[in-house]
N, C-alpha and C positions, 0 to 999 in steps of 0.2 A: 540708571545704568544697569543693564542682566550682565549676570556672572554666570560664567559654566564653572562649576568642580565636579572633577572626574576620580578616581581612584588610580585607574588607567586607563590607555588606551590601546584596544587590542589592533597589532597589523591589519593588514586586508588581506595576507595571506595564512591568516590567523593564530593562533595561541604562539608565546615563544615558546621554545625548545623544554620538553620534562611538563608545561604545562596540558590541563586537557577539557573539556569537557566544551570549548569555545564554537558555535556556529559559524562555519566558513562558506559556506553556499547552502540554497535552496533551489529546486526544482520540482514541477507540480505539473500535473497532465489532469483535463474534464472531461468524463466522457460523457456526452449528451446526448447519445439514444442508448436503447435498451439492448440488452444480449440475451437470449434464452440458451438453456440447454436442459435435455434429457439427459445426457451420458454419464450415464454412473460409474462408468470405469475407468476415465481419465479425465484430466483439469483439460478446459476447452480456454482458446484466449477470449478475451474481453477487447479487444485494441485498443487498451488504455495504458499507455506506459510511461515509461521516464527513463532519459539517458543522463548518468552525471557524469563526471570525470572528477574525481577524487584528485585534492590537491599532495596530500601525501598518503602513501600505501599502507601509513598505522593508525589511520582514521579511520573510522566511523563510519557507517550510511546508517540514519534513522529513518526510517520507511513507515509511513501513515496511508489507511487507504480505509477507505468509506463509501457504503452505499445502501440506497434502499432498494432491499430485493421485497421479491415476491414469488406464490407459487401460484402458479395457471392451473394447476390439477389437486384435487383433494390428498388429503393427506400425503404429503410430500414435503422435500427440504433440501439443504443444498449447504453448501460452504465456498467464500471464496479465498485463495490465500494471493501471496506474491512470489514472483519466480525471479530470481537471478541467471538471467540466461535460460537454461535447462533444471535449473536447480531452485525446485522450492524453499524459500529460507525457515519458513516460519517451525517454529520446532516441534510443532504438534501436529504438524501438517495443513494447519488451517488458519487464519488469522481473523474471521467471522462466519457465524453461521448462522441458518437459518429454516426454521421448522413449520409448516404448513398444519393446522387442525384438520381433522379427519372432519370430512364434510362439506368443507369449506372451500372457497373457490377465490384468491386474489387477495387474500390480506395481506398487507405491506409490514413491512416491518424493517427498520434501521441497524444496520448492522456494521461493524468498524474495528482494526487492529492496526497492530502499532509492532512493528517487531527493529532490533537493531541488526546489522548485518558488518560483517567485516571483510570488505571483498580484495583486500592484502593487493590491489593496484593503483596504477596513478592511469590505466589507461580508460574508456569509456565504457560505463556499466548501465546495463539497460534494465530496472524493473518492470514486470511485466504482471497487470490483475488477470487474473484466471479464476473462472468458477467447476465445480462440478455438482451433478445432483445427487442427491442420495437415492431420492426416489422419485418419483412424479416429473414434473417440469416445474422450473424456476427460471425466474427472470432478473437479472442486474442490470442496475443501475434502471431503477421503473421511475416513469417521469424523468429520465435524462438528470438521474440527478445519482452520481459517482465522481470520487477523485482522487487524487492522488498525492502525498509529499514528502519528496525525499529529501533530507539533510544530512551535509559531512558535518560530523561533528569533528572538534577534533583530538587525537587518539593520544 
């Protein structure tokens, strides 16, 4: 005969009332071809996103995003972060990044950040990966291999 013991069991609308830190949803977006960009002066998109809706407005979005860039031109590098709408969250401005040797022509390299976000709604919020370069050209998401995952935690 199997037995369950539990400690508890959290709703499906998750944590009660004063409690916090509980996962209530997951969403995750692949992007599976590559992006390039030259532009050093602003974040270009990647068309890799993710729309949640927040079950309550004092929760949480834990935002994960990962990819293997590369650069196409010698000595070059790039950064990508995540945007809320118009609004980059990540606090440094960047949430990976990634640097080309001088001389050098396509080396890959894996790159990945993790930031929490508080977007104070219950209505639909859209992340969004964006890269820009610093210098040369860089390439996201090489080999179609980028992603994305957001979770409300809760607040």
């Amino acid at each position: 005969m199997s037995q369950l013991k539990v400690d508890s069991i959290v709703p499906r609308g998750g944590l009660p009332s004063g409690a916090s830190g509980g996962i209530i949803q997951m969403k995750s977006a692949i992007l599976t071809s590559s992006v390039e960009t030259s532009n050093t002066s602003t974040f270009q998109d990647t068309g890799m996103s993710v729309t949640i809706t927040p079950q309550s407005s004092s929760n949480k979005i834990l935002v994960y995003c990962t990819s293997v860039m590369m650069n196409t031109s010698s000595n070059c590098g790039g950064c990508f972060s995540v945007f809320r709408g118009s609004t980059n969250i990540a606090s440094s401005g960047k949430m990976g990044s990634f640097h080309g040797e001088e001389g050098s022509n396509n080396p890959e390299s894996g790159s990945a950040g993790m930031v929490i976000d508080s977007p104070s709604t219950t209505s639909a919020v859209t992340y969004t990966a964006k890269i820009r370069a610093f210098s040369g050209t860089i390439r996201f998401a090489q080999r179609g291999v980028a992603y994305m995952v957001c979770m409300e935690v809760a607040g």
